[in-house]
Backbone as CSV, one residue per row, in Angstrom:
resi,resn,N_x,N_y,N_z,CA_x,CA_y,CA_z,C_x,C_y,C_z
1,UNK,14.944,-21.939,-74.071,14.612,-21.156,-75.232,13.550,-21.836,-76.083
2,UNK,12.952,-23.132,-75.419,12.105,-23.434,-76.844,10.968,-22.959,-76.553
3,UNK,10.523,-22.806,-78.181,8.881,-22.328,-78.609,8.739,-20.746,-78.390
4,UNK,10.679,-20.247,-78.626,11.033,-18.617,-78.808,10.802,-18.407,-80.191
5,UNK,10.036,-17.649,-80.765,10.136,-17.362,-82.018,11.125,-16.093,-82.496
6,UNK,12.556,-16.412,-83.004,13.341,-15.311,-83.509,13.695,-15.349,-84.666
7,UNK,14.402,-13.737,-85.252,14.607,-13.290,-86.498,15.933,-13.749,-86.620
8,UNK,16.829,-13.505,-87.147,17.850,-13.580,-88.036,18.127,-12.651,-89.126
9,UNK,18.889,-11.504,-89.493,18.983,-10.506,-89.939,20.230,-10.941,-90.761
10,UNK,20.423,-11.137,-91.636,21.757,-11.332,-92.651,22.503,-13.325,-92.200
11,UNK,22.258,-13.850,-92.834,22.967,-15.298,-93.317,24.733,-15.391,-93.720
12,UNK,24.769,-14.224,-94.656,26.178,-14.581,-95.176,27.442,-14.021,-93.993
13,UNK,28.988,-14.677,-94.120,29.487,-13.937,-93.497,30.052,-12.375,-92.974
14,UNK,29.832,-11.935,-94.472,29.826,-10.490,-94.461,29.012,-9.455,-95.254
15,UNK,28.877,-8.662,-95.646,27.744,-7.572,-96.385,28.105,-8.374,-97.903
16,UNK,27.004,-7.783,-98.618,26.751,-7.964,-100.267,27.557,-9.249,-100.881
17,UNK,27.264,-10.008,-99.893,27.938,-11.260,-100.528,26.679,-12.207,-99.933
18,UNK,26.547,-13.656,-101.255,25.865,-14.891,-100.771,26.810,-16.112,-100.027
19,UNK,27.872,-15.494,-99.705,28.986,-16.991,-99.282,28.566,-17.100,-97.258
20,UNK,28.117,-18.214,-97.309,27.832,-18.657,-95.995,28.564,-19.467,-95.276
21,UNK,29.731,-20.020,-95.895,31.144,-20.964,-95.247,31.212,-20.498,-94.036
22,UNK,31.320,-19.533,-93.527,32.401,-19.393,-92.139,31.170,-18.437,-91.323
23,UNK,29.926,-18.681,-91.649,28.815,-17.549,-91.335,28.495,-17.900,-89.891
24,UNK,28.920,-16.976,-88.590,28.659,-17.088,-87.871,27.061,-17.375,-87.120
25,UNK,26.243,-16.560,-88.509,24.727,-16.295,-88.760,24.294,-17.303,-88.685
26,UNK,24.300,-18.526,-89.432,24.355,-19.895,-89.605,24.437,-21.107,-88.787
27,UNK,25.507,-21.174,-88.178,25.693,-21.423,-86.425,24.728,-21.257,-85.594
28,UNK,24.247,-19.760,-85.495,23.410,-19.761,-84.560,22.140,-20.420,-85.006
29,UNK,21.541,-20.162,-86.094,20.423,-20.482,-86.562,20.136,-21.884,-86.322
30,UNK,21.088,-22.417,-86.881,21.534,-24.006,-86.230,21.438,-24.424,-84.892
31,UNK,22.166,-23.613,-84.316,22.321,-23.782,-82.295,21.127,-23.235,-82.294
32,UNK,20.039,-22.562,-82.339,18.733,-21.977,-82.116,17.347,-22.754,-82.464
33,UNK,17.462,-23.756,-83.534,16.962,-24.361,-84.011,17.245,-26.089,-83.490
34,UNK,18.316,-26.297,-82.988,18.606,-27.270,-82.261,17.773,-27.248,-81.058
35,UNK,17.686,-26.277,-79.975,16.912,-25.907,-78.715,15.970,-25.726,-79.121
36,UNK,15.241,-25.688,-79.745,13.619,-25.339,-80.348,13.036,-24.325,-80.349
37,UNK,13.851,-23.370,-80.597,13.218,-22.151,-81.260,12.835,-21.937,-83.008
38,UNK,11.766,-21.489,-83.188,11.827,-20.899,-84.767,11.871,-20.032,-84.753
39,UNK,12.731,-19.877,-86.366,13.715,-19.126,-86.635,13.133,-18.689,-88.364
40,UNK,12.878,-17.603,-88.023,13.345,-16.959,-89.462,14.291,-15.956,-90.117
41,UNK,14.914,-16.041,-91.345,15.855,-16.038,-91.735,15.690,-15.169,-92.466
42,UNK,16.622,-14.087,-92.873,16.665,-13.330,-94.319,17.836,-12.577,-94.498
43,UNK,18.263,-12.701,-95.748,18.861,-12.119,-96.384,19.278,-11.893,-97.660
44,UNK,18.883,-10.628,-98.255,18.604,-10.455,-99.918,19.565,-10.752,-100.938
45,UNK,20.808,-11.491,-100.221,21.691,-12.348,-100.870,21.989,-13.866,-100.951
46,UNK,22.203,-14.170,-99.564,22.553,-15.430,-99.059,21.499,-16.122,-98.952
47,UNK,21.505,-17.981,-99.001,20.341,-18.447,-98.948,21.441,-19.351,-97.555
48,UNK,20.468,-20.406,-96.986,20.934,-21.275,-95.860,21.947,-22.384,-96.668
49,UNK,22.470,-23.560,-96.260,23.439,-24.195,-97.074,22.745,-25.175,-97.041
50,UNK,21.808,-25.282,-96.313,21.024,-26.333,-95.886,19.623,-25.951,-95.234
51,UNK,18.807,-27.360,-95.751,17.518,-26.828,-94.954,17.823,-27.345,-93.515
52,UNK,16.826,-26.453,-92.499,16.996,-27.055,-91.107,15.240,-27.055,-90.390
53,UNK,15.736,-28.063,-89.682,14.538,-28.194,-88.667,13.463,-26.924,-87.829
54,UNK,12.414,-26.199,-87.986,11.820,-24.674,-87.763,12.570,-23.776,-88.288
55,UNK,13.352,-24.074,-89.281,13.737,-22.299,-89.716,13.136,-22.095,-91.325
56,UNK,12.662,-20.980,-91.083,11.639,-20.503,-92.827,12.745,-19.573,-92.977
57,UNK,12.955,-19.585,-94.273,14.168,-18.446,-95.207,13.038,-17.399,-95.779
58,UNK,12.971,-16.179,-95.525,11.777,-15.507,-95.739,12.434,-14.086,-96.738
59,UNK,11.486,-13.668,-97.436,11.606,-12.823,-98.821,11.581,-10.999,-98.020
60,UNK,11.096,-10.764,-96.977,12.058,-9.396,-96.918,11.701,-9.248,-95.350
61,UNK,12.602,-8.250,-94.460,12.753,-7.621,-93.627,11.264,-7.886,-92.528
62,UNK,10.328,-7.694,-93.395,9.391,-7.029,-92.866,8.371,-8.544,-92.358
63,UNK,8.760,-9.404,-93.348,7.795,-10.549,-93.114,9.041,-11.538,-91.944
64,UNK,10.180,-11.060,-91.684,10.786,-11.681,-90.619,10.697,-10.972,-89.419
65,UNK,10.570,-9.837,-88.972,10.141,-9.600,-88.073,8.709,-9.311,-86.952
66,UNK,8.013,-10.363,-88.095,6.115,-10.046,-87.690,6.322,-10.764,-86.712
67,UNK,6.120,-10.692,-85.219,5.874,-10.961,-83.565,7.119,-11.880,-83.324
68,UNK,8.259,-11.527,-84.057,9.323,-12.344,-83.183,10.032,-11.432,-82.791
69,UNK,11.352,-12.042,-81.891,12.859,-11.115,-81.551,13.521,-11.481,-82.707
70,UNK,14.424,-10.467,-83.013,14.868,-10.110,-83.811,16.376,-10.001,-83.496
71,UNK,17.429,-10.867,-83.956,18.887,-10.452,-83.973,19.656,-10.371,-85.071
72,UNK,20.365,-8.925,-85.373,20.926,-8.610,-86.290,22.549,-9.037,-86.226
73,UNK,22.996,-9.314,-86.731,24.579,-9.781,-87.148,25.504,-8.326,-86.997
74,UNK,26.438,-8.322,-86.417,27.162,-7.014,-86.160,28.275,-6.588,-87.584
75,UNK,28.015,-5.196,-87.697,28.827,-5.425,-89.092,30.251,-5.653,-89.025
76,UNK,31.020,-6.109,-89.170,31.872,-6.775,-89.865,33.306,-5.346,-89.211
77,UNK,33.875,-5.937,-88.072,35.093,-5.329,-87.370,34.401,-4.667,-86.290
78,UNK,32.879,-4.863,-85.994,32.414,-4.300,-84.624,31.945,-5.516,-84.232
79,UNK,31.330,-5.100,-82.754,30.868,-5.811,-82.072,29.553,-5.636,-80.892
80,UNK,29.161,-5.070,-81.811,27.952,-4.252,-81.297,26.019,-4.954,-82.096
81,UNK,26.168,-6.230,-81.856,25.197,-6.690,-81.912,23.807,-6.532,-81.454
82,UNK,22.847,-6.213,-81.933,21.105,-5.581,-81.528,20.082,-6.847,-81.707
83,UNK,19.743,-7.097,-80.664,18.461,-7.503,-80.096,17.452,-6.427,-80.057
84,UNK,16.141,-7.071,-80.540,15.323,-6.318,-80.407,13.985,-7.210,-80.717
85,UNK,12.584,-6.816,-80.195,11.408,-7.358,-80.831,10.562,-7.536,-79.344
86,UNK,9.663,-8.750,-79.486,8.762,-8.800,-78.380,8.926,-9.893,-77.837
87,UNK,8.192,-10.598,-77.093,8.077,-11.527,-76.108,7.751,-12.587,-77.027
């Protein structure tokens, strides 16, 4: 996976909240950023708990998905997670 450039769609563990304790979102970004992918991040609540090695925390939707893949966080009692973006 390195020198994959991907999104990250929501940080916190669940909707309209900034609490990132148990954020599965987080993890990965971490495990993704460990293998050397960059990673950008957003979400109009939550910030990271920490800075990490290639990941930018970015201000909306639109500036995280310019030429990366894109994975959104499944909402909360599903499990129906979306990939999406380019090469």
């Amino acid at each position: 996976m390195t020198d994959k450039k991907i999104t990250v769609l929501g940080i916190a563990f669940k909707p309209n909240t900034d609490d990132t304790r148990v954020s599965p979102a987080e993890a990965l970004i971490r495990r993704l950023s460990e293998n050397g992918c960059t990673i950008a991040a957003y979400d109009p609540k939550a910030t990271l708990s920490e800075p990490l090695a290639r990941v930018t925390q970015v201000q909306s939707v639109y500036e995280a998905i310019q030429g990366r893949m894109a994975w959104s966080s499944p909402p909360i009692g599903t499990n129906s997670a979306r990939l999406t973006g380019s090469k």
